[in-house]
C-alpha positions in Angstrom: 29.4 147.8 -58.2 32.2 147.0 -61.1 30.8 143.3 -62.5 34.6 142.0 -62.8 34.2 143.1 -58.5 31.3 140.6 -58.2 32.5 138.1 -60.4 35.4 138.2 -58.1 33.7 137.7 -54.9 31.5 134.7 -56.1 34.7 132.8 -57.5 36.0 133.4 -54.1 32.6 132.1 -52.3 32.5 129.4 -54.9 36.1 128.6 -54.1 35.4 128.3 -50.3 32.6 126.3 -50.3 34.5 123.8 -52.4 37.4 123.8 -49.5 34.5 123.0 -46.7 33.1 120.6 -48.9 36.6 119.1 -49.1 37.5 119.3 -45.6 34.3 117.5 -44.9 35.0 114.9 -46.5 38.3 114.0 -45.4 36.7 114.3 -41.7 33.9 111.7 -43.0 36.7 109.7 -44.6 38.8 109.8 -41.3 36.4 108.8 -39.1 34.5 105.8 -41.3 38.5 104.9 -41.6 38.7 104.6 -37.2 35.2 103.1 -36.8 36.4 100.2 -39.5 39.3 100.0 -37.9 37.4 99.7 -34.5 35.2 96.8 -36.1 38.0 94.9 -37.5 39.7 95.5 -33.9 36.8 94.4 -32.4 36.3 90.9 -34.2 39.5 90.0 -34.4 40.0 90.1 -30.7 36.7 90.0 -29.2 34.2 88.1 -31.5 33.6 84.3 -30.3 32.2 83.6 -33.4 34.4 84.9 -36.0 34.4 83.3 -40.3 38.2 81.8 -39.4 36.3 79.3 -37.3 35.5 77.4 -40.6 39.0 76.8 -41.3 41.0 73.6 -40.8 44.0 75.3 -39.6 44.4 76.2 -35.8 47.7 76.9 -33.4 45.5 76.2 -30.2 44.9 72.6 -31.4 48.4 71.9 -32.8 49.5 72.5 -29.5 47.0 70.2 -27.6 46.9 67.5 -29.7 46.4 64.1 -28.1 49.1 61.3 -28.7 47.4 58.1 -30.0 47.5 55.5 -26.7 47.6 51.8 -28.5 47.4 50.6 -24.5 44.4 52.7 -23.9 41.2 51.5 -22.2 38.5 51.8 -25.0 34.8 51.9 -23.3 32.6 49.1 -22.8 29.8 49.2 -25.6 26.5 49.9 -24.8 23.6 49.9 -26.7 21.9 53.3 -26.5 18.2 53.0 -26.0 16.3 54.2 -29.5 13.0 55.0 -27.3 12.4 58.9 -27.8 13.0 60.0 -23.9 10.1 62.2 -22.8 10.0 65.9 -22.4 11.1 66.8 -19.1 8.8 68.4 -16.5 8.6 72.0 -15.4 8.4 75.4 -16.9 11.7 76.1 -18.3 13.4 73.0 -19.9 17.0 72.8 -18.5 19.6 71.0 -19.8 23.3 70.4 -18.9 25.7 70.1 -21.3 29.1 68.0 -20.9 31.8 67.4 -23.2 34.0 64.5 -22.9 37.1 63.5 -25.2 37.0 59.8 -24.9 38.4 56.4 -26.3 35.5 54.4 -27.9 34.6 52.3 -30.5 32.2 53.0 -33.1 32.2 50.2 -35.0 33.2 46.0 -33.9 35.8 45.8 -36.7 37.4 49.0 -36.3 40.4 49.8 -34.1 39.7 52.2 -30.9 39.3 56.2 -31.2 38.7 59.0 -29.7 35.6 60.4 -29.7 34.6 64.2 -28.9 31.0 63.8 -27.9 28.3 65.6 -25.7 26.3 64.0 -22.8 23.4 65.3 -21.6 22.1 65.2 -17.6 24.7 63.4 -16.6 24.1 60.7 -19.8 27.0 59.9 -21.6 26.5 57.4 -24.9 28.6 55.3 -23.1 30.7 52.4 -25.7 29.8 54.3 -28.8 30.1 58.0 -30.8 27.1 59.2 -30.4 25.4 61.7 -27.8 22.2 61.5 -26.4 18.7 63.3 -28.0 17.3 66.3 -26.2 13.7 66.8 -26.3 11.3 69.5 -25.8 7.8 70.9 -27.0 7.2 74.0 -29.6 6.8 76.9 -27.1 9.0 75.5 -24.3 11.6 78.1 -22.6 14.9 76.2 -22.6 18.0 76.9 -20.6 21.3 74.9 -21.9 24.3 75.0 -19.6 27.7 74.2 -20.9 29.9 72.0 -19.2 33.2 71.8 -21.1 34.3 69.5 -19.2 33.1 68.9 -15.8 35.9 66.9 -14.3 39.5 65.7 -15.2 37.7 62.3 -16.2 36.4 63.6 -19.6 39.5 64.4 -20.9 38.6 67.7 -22.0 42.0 69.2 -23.9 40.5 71.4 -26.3 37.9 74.8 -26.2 34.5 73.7 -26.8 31.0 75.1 -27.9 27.1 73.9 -28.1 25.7 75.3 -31.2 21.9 74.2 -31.6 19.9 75.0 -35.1 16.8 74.9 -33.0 17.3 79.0 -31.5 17.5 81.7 -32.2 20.2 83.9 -30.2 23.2 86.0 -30.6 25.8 83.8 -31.8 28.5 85.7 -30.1 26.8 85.6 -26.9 25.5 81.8 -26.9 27.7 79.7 -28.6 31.5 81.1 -28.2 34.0 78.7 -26.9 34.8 78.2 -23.7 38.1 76.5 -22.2 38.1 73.7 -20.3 36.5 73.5 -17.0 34.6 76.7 -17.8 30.9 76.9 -18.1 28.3 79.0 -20.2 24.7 79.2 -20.0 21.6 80.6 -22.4 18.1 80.4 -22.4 15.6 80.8 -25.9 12.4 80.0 -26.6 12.0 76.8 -28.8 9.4 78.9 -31.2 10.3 76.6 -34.7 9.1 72.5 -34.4 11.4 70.0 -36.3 14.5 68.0 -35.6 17.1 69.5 -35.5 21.2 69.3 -35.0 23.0 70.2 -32.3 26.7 70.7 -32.3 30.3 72.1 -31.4 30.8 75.4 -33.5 34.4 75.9 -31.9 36.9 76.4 -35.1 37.7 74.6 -36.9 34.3 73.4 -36.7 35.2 70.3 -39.2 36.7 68.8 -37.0 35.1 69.3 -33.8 32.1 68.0 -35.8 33.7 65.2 -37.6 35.4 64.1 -34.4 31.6 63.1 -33.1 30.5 66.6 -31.7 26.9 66.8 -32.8 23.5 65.3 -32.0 19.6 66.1 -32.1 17.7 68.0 -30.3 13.7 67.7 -31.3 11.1 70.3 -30.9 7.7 68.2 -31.0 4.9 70.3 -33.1 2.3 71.8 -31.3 -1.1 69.3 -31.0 1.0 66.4 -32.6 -1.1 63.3 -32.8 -0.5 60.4 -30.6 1.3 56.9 -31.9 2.3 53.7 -30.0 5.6 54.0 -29.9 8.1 56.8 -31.2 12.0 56.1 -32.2 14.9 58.4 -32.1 18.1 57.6 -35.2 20.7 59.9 -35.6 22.9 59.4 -38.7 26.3 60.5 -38.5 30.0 59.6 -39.9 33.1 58.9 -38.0 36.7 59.0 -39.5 39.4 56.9 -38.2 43.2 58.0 -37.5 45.4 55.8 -36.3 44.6 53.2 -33.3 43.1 55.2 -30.1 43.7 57.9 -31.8 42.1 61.6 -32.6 39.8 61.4 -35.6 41.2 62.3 -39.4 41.6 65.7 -40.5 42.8 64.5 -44.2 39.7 61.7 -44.0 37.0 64.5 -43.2 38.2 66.8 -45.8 37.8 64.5 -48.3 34.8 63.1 -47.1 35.8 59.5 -46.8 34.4 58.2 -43.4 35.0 54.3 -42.8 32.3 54.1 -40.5 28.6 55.5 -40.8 26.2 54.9 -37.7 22.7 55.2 -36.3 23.3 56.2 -33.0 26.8 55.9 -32.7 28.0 52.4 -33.4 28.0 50.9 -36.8 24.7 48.1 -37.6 23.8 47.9 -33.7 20.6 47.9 -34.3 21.2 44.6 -36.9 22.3 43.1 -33.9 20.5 44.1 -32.0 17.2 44.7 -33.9 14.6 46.9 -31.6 11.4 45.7 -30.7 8.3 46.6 -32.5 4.9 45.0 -32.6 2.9 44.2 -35.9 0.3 47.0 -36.5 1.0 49.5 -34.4 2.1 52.7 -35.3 5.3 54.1 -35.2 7.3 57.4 -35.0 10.6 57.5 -36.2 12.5 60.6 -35.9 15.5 61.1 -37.8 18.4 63.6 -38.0 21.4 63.5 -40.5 23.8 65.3 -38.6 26.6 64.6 -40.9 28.9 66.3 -41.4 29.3 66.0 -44.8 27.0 63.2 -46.6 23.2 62.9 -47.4 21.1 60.2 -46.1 18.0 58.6 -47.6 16.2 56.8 -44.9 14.3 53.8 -45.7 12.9 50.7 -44.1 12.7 47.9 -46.2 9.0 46.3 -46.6 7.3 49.2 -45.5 6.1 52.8 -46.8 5.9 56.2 -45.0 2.6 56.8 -44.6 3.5 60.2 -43.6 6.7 62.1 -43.9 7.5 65.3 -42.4 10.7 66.9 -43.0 12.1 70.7 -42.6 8.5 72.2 -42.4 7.1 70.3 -45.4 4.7 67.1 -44.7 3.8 64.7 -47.3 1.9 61.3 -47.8 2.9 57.9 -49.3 6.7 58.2 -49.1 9.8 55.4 -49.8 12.3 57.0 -48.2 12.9 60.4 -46.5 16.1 62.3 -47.9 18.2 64.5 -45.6 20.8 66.6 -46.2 23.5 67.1 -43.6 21.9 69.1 -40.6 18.5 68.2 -41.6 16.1 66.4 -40.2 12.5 64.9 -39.7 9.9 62.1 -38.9 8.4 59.6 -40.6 5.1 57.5 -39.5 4.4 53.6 -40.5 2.8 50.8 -39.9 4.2 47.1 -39.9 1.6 44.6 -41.3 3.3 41.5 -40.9 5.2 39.8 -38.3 9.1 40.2 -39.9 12.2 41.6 -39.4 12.2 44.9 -41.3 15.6 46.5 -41.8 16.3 50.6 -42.0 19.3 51.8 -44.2 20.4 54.8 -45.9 19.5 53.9 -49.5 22.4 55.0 -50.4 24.3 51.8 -50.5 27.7 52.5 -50.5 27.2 54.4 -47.3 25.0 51.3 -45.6 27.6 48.8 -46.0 29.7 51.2 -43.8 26.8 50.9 -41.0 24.4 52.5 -41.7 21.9 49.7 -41.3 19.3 48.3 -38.6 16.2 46.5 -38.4 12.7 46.5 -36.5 11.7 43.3 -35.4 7.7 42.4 -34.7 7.7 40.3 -31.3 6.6 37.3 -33.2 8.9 37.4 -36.3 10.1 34.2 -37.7 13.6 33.4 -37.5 14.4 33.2 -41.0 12.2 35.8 -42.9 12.1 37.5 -46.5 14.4 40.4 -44.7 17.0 38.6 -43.2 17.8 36.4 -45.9 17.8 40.1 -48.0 20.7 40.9 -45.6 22.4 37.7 -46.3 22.4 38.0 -49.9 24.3 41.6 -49.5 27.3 39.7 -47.5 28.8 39.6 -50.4 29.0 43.2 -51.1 32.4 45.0 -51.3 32.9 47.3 -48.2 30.9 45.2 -45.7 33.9 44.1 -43.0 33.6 40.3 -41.9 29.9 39.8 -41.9 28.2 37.0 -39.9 25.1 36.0 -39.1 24.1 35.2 -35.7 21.9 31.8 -34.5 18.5 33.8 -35.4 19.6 34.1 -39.1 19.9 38.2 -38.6 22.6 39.5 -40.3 25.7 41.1 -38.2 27.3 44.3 -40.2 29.8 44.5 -37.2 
């Protein structure tokens, strides 16, 4: 055969190679083309837990938004009980979920607003912004059922969600939004000890956060040791709108909250202190749930004899520092009969509310901490202080 004949032929085998090669790739090209398109397709219109949820901006609340009520009934205050509830019996751990979009107070010199909160078995924190603990042990299966809403009393306007840090699940499948009156249900296995937040993940989740939508829920460590008496705190900020009114958008943006809380109501627990006894030790677990602002927990005439926080344990601490959606517990002993107060060390955020006190049964009514409180009245942010008959100082 001629050589320019073969030569031929190959440049022609060469040449048709390249085209399949070509037409391959197109096909690839084509196809990765549809199944993006598909995937894009398929979270924009069926994902429940899509990025935009991170954003401020959302139609479906525009349109729902309540209309401050100055005439509104604003709920009786309560004090919440700071005793850690006990883990409840049986094999799986089940817990039902409510939401409720309620008028409350959070602080005694702030105008009414309305709170989005959780309750939890029928619990409600009722008077304040906070929502009740949930507790179970490492190991436990848990089954959460989400109420959003369970009758036309809660006020329910808006999609809700229960996000909690403490499973691990399919975010699509556990926590997407549900409407009002609809319900949702997941189970998980709480493998992970700590304290961790709970909270609304329905976008934007800002505001359902900042509007009081978050609380703890603690796993308790396997073989944890026994004390006399454990506590439960949950820090937490609260932005004011206008009177009876729907929380601040503008306020939680820029992270300016007027009132920061233990539980829900600003310096309740100054009041109100809760009752200790002198030399017996004492659990206190602690979640920042935000949104936005560290906390640095510390009780004044005392050190942590042991602080564990986010996996990591340590001796011999002054205060236990917390990032938003972090949590822990710290372990003390009071030696003297006193009045100790607990505040975020970080001051500017204490006069706001952030402050309480234990108080030994036999305390005098004027001790070294309460006339430390006194000398702080003077302090610029702290709204008409008082002290009360016993010499305790009221933040309210």
């Amino acid at each position: 055969m001629h050589p320019k004949t073969d030569s031929s032929r190959l440049w022609r085998a060469v040449a048709a190679i390249a085209l399949l090669v070509a037409i391959a790739a197109i096909a690839v090209s084509v196809a990765t083309a549809r199944e993006d398109g598909d995937a894009a397709g398929t979270a924009t219109t069926t994902s429940q837990y899509p990025p935009e949820r991170y954003l401020m901006k959302d139609a479906k609340h525009e349109e729902a938004e309540h209309a401050p009520d100055p005439n509104a009934k604003v709920e009786a205050y309560e004090r919440p009980d700071p005793t850690l509830p006990p883990v409840p019996p049986g094999s799986v751990k089940r817990f039902t979920i409510d939401t409720a979009e309620r008028i409350t107070r959070v602080s005694d010199e702030k105008p009414g607003l309305r709170v989005w909160s959780f309750g939890v078995d029928g619990k409600m924190l009722t008077g304040t912004g906070g929502s009740p603990p949930i507790v179970v042990d490492q190991g436990d299966a848990v089954e959460i059922t989400l109420k959003n809403g369970s009758s036309e009393a809660m006020e329910v306007h808006f999609p809700h969600s229960f996000d909690t840090h403490a499973a691990e699940v399919s975010p699509q499948r556990a926590y997407r939004s549900i409407d009002p009156g609809e319900e949702l249900s997941f189970r998980f296995t709480a493998k992970h000890p700590g304290v961790f937040m709970y909270h609304c993940g329905t976008k934007p989740v800002l505001r359902h956060v900042g509007a009081g939508m978050s609380g703890t829920m603690i796993v308790r460590p396997r073989n944890l040791p026994a004390v006399d008496r454990e506590l439960w705190l949950t820090q937490q900020e609260f932005y004011l709108g206008e009177p009876n009114g729907d929380a601040s958008v503008d306020k939680m943006v820029a992270k300016t909250p007027d009132v920061i809380t233990f539980n829900g109501f600003a310096s309740q627990y100054l009041k109100q202190p809760i009752a200790v006894k002198r030399g017996e030790r004492i659990r206190i677990w602690v979640l920042n749930a935000g949104p936005s602002l560290p906390s640095y927990f510390h009780v004044i005439g005392s050190v942590f004899d042991r602080v564990w926080s986010e996996g990591d344990a340590r001796r011999h601490a002054q205060t236990l520092s917390l990032g938003p959606a972090e949590g822990g517990y710290v372990e003390l002993t009071l030696d003297e009969e006193a009045t100790y107060p607990f505040v975020t060390h970080a001051f500017g955020d204490m006069v706001r509310g952030a402050i309480g006190a234990l108080r030994t049964a036999n305390a005098p009514a004027e001790d070294a901490a309460a006339k430390a409180m006194q000398g702080m009245k003077g302090m610029k942010g702290m709204d008409h202080n008082q002290s009360d008959d016993h010499g305790h100082e009221e933040v309210n």
